[in-house]
C-alpha positions, -999 to +999 in steps of 0.1 A: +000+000+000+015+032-007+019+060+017-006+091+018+006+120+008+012+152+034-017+170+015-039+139+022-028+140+058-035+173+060-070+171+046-077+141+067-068+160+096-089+192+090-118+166+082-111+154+118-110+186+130-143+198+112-162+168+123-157+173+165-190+186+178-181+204+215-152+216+239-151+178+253-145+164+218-117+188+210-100+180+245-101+145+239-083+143+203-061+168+210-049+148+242-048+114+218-030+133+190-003+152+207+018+154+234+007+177+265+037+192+257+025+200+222-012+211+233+005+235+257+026+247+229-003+256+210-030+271+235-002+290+246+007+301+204-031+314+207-025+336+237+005+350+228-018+356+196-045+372+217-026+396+239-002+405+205-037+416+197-044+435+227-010+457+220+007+441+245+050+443+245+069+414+236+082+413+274+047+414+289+037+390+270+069+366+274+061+375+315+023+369+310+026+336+290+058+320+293+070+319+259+099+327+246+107+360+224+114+342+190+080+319+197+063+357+200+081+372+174+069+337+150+029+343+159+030+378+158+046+371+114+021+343+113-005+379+123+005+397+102+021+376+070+001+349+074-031+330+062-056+348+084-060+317+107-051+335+138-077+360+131-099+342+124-096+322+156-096+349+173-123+372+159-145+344+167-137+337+198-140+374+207-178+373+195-187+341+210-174+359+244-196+390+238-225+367+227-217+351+266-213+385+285 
């Protein structure tokens, strides 16, 4: 059988992704798929994405989060360079917390 390639991983992964109904759902594949290293990594590449956001200084947000300067420095090209999936993570989550307020 020959291997898939990466873009069929990839699309087999957002299909995974796209299928999980709720928060529980979510928790529960990322904690089979990754590492808890890796899903700390990555909820904390959204918070450094959030507070970049806010305005916050490199520094504060290295004090704030943890993370190093260069990891900041990545999320906030990925902002500004990149394909929008930051913002749009973000914008989201920002109306689904005023549609909770």
């Amino acid at each position: 059988m020959r291997a898939k390639s990466n873009e069929q991983q990839l699309s087999l992964l957002v299909k995974a992704l796209l299928s999980l109904e709720n928060e529980e759902e979510a928790k529960n594949l990322l904690a089979d798929l990754c590492t808890i290293r890796e899903v700390q990594d990555l909820g904390q590449r959204i918070e450094v994405a959030r507070l970049l956001r806010s305005a916050m200084t490199y520094n504060d947000i290295a004090e704030a989060t943890g993370a190093s300067t260069a990891t900041i420095s990545r999320v906030n090209r990925c902002l500004l360079y990149g394909s929008g999936g930051y913002r749009t993570v973000l914008e989201r989550l920002e109306e689904s917390e005023k549609d909770h307020d």
